[in-house]
Legacy VTK file of the C-alpha trace (Angstrom):
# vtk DataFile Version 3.0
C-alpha trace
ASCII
DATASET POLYDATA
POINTS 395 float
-16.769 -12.557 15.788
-16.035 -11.103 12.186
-16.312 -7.415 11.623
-18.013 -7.732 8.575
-20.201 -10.574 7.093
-19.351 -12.809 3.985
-21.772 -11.604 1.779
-20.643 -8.076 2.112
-16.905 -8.776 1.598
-17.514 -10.731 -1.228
-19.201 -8.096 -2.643
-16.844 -5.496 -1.501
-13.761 -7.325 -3.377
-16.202 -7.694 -6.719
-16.819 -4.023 -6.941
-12.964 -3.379 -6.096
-11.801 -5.588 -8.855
-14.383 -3.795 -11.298
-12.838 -0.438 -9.666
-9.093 -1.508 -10.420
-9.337 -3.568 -14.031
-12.569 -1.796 -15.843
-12.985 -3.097 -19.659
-9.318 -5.099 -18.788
-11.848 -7.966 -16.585
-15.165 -8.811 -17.418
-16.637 -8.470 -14.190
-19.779 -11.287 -13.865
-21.913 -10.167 -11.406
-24.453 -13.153 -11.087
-21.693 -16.028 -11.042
-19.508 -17.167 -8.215
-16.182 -15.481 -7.553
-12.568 -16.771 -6.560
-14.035 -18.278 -3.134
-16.781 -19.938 -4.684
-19.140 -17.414 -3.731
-22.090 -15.756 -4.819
-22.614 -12.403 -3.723
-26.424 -11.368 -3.058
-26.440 -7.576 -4.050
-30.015 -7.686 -2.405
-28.848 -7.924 0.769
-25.633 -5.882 1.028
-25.002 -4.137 4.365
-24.352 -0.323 2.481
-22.987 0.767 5.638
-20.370 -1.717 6.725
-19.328 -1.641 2.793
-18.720 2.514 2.866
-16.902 1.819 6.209
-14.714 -1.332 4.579
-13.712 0.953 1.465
-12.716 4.089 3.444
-10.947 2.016 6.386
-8.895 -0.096 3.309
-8.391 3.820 1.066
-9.850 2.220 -1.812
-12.728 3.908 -1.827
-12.332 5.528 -5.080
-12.409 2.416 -7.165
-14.877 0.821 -4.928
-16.849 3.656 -5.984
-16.401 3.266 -10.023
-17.216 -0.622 -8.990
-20.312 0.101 -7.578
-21.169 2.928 -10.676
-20.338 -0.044 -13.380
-22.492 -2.704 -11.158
-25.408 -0.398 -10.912
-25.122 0.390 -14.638
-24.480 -3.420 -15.610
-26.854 -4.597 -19.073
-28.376 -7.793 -18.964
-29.958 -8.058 -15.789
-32.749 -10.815 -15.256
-35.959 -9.327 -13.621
-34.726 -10.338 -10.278
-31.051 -9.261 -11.336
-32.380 -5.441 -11.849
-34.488 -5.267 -8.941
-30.988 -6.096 -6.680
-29.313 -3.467 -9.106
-31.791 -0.764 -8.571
-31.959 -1.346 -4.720
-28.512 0.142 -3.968
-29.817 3.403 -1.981
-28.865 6.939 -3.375
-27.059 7.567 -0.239
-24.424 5.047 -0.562
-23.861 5.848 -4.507
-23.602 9.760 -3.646
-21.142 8.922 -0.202
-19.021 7.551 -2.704
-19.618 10.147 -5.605
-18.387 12.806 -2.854
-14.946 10.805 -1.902
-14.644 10.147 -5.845
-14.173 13.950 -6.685
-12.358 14.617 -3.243
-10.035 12.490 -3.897
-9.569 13.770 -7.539
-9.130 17.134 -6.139
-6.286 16.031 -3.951
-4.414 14.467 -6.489
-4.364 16.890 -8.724
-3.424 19.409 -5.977
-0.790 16.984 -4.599
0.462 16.540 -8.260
1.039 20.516 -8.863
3.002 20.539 -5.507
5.083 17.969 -6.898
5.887 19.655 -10.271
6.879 22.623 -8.067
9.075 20.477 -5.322
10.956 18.698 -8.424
11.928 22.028 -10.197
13.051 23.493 -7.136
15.247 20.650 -6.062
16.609 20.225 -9.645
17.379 23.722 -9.797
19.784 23.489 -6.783
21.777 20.217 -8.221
19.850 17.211 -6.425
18.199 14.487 -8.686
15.325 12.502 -5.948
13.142 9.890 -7.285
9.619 9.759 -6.153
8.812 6.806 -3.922
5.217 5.002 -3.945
2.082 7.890 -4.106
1.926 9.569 -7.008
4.181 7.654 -9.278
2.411 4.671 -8.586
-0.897 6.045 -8.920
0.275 6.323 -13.199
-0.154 2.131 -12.699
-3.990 2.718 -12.390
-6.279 2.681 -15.067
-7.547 5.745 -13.410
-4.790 7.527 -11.394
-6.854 10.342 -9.678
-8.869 8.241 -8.185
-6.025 6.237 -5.677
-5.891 7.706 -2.272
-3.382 10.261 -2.260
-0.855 10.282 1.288
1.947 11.984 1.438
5.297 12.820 -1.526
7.681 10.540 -0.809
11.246 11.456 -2.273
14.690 8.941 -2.315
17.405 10.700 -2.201
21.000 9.167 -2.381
24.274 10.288 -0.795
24.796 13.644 -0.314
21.507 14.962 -2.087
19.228 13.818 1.728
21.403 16.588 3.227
21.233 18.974 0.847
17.628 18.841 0.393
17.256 19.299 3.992
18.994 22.190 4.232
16.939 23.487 0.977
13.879 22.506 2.556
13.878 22.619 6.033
13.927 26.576 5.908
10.541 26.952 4.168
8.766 24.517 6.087
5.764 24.891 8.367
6.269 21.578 10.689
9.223 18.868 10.916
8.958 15.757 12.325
11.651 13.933 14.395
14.199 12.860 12.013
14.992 9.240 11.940
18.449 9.578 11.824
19.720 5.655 11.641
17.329 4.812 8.389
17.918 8.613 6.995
14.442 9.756 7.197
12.584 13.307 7.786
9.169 14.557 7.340
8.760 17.827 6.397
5.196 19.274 6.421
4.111 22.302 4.046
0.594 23.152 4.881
-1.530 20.348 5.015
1.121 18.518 2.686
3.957 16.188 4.372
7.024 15.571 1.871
9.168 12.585 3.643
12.477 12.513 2.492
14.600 8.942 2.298
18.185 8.678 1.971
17.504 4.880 2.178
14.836 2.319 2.005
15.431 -0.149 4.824
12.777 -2.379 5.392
13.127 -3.409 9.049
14.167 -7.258 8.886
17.586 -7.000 9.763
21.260 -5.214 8.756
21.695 -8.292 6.825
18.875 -7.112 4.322
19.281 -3.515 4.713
22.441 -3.999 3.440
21.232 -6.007 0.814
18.858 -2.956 -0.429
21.548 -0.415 0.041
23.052 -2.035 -2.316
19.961 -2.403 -4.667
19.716 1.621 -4.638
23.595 2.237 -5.104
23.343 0.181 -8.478
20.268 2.361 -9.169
21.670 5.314 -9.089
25.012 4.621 -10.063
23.659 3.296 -13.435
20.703 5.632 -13.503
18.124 2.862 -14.132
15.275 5.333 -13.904
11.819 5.422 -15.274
9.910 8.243 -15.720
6.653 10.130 -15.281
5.834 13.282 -17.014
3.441 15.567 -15.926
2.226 18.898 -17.026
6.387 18.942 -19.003
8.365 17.724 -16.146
9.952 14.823 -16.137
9.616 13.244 -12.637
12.208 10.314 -11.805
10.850 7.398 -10.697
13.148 3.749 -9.347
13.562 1.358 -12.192
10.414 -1.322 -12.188
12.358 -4.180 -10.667
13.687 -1.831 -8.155
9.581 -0.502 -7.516
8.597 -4.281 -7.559
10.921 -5.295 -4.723
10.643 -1.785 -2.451
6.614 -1.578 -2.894
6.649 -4.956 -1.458
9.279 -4.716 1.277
7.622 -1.703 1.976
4.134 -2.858 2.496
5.484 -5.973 4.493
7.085 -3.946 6.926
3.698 -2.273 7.810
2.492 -6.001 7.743
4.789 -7.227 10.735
4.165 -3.911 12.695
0.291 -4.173 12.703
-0.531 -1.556 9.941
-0.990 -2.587 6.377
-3.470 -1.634 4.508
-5.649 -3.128 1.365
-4.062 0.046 -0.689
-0.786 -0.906 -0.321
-1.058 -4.639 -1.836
-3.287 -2.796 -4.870
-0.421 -1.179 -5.386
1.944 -3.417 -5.680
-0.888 -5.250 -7.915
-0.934 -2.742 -10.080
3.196 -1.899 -10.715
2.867 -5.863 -11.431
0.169 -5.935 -13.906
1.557 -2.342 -15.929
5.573 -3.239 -16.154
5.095 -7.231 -16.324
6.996 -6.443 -19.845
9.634 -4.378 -18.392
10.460 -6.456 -14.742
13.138 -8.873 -15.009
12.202 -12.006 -13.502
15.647 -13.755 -14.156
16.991 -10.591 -11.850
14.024 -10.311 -9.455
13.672 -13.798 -7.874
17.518 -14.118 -6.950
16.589 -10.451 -5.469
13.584 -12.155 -2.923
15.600 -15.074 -2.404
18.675 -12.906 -1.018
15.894 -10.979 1.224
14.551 -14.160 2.243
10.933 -13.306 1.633
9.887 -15.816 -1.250
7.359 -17.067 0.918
5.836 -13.978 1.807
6.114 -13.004 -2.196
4.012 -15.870 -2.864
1.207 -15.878 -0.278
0.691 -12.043 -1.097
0.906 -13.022 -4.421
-1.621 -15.757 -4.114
-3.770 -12.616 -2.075
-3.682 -10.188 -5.393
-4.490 -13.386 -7.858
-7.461 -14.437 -5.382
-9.022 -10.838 -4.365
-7.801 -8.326 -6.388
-7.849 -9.706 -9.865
-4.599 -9.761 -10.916
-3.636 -12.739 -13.446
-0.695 -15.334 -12.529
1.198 -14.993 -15.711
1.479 -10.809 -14.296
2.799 -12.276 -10.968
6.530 -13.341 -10.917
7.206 -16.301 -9.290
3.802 -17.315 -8.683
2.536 -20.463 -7.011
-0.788 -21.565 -5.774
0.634 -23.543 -2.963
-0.532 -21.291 -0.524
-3.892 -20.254 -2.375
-5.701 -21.058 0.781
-3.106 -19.091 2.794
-3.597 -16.173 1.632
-7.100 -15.808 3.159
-5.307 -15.255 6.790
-3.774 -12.041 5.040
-7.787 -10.738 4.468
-9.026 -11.113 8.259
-5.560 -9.584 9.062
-6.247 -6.500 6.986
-9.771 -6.322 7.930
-8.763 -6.208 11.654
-6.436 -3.724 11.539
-7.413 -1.272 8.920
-4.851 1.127 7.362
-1.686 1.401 9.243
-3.363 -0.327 11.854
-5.930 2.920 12.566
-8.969 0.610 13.390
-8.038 -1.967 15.799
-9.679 -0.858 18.040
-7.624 -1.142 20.957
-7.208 1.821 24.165
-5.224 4.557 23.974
-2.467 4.376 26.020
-0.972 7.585 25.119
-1.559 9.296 28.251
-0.071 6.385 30.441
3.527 6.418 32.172
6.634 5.412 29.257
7.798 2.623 30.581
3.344 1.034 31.016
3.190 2.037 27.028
6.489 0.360 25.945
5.371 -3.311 27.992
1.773 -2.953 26.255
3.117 -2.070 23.237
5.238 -5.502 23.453
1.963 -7.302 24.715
0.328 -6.477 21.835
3.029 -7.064 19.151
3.511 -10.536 21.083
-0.765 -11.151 20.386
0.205 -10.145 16.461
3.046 -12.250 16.350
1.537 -15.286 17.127
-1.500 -14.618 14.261
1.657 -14.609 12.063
3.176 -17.588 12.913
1.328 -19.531 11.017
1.653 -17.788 7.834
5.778 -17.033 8.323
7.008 -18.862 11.203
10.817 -17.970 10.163
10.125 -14.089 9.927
8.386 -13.683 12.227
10.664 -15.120 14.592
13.122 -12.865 12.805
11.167 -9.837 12.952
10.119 -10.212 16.433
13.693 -10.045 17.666
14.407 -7.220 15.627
11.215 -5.767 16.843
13.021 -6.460 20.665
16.177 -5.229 19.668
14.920 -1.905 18.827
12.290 -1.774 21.433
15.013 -2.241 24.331
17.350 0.351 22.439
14.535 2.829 22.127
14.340 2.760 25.884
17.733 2.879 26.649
17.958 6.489 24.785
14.423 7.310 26.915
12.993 8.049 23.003
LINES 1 396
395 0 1 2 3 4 5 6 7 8 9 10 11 12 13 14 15 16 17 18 19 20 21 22 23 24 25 26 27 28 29 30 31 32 33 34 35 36 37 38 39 40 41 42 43 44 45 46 47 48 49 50 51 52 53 54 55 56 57 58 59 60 61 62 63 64 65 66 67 68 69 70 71 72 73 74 75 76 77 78 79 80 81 82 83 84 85 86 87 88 89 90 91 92 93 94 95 96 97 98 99 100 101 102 103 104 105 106 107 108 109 110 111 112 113 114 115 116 117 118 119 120 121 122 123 124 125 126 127 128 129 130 131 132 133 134 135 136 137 138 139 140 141 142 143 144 145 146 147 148 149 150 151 152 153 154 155 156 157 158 159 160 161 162 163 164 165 166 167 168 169 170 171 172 173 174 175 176 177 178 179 180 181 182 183 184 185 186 187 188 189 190 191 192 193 194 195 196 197 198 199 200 201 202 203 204 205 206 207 208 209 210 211 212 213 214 215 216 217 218 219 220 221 222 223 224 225 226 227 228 229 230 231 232 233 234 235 236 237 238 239 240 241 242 243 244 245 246 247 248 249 250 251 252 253 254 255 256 257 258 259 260 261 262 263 264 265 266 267 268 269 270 271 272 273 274 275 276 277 278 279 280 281 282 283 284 285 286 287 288 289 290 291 292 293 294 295 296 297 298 299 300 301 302 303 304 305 306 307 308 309 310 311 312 313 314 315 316 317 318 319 320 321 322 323 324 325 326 327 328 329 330 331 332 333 334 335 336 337 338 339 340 341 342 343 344 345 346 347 348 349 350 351 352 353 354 355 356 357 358 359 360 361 362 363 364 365 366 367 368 369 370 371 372 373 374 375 376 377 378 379 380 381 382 383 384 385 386 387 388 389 390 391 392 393 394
């Protein structure tokens, strides 16, 4: 059984698209879209599409969507009635996570200004991973769900800006100390710091990356975002293009990604299409060995989200049709996998949660066969590999 019907996805993925591009796409609301279908706005269900936006963390632009649809000019007499029926409810549910949203952003931002003067002040140059700086790709910014400040940090600078950090915090989280990674929470606000960016496919392409973030900061191919004066570092855009993806796949293979994440990568696309270099980018994904998933995801942000194919390097339509496995996936697991709706095993003995956990990660892996049968494989005995060590240290 599917969670939600057609007719409200459909619609869902229209209002998104008027959310994400505004003036930039013409949004027809009477006329079929990508699928070939025709969304009846007269017989939405309000309730499942609230739930779908917050689950996904694109509620914000579903909201300016649904504002632009119920403000559309035009409208037959049968058109307006379907406009006018969208209850008050649903438009002031999403008026309310429109300015809380706002509110967080601009609160997260501040913290940020703060974070990057004190850290520049002691000697250590980070670069601010996905969030924030990607948020700058939207046509509007405040409105992308805010999570937490994500900061690279290379060589020596992770360790220093531990032991900068680490004293003034009010929660750490267990450090990852193989991929060079600590969470450090202030308040209700968790800074993560990096000190590398593997992706979870392998040493083979961990090493490849490693080497994608030495050149980075060995040539200082930044870019830039400044707020309120400060100039925050962000990666280069072909660095962003390739780690936004990686990124967002690893959360794929372990069960958790979220709409959010692909609209971001949709949207670093679409603003630096000018300033990515292709001719450097595709020998990049071929090295990972991820073209295929490049394109299918592609295919996914061309279909649903809007985004045109001369924006997407490397595109191809061959797997056009593909692509709609990647939708139920999403829609099944939610946002880092938060809505799946499976028991929580929490409570159970360590070695019971460690055998379900590779019960259900053998379910997902066969769903993803037939999209990537050569990752997969390839993740799933990487996902063994560092199951079985896990439980060796008794972690």
């Amino acid at each position: 059984m599917k969670k939600y019907d057609s007719n409200t996805v459909n619609f869902f993925f229209r209002l998104l698209r008027a959310g994400l591009w505004g003036s930039v796409e013409e949004i027809d609301w009477t006329g079929t879209d990508a699928g070939g279908n025709r969304p009846d706005a007269g017989n939405i269900d309000w309730r499942c599409l609230y739930r779908l936006a917050m689950e996904q963390t694109v509620a914000g632009y579903t909201a300016v969507g649904l504002e632009r649809f119920a403000s559309a000019k035009g409208a037959t007499a049968g058109e307006t009635a379907a406009i006018t029926a969208v209850p008050e409810k649903v438009m002031q549910a999403f008026n309310k996570v429109k300015i809380s949203t706002g509110l967080r952003n601009f609160r997260m931002n501040d913290f940020i200004v703060k974070l990057f003067h004190m850290l520049n002040d002691a000697g250590i140059e980070p670069l601010l991973l996905k969030g924030q700086g990607v948020a700058r790709n939207y046509l509007y910014p405040e409105l992308r769900q805010p999570g937490d400040i994500d900061l690279l940090l290379h060589g020596e600078d992770y360790e220093k800006a531990k032991m900068l950090l680490v004293p003034k915090a009010d929660k750490l989280e267990e450090e990852g100390q193989e991929n060079l990674h600590l969470g450090i929470h202030f308040g209700d606000i968790e800074v993560e710091l990096h000190g590398t960016i593997n992706a979870g496919f392998g040493k083979k392409n961990n090493v490849f990356l490693s080497g994608m973030q030495s050149e980075m900061f060995g040539q200082k191919d930044f870019s830039s975002w400044v707020y309120e004066g400060t100039d925050i570092k962000l990666p280069s855009a072909n660095f962003d293009a390739v780690f936004i993806f990686t990124h967002f796949l690893h959360h794929f293979y372990y069960g958790g990604l979220g709409l959010r994440q692909i609209c971001d990568w949709t949207m670093h696309l679409h603003k630096n299409s000018r300033l990515i270099d292709v001719e450097r980018l595709e020998p990049d994904i071929k090295a990972l060995g991820l073209l295929r998933e490049w394109q299918t995801f592609g295919c996914f942000a061309v279909k649903y989200l809007g985004l045109t194919a001369s924006d997407m390097p490397m595109y191809s339509g061959r797997y056009y049709e593909s692509c709609d496995k990647i939708m139920d996936f999403l829609f099944a697991a939610g946002n880092f996998g938060h809505h799946r709706g499976r028991a929580d095993y929490s409570n159970k003995p360590y070695l019971v949660r460690k055998a379900k956990s590779l019960f259900l990660k053998g379910g997902d892996m066969l769903e993803l066969f037939s999209l990537f049968p050569g990752n997969t494989i390839k993740f799933f005995f990487v996902f063994l590999g560092t199951g079985f060590s896990t439980v060796a240290k008794g972690k």
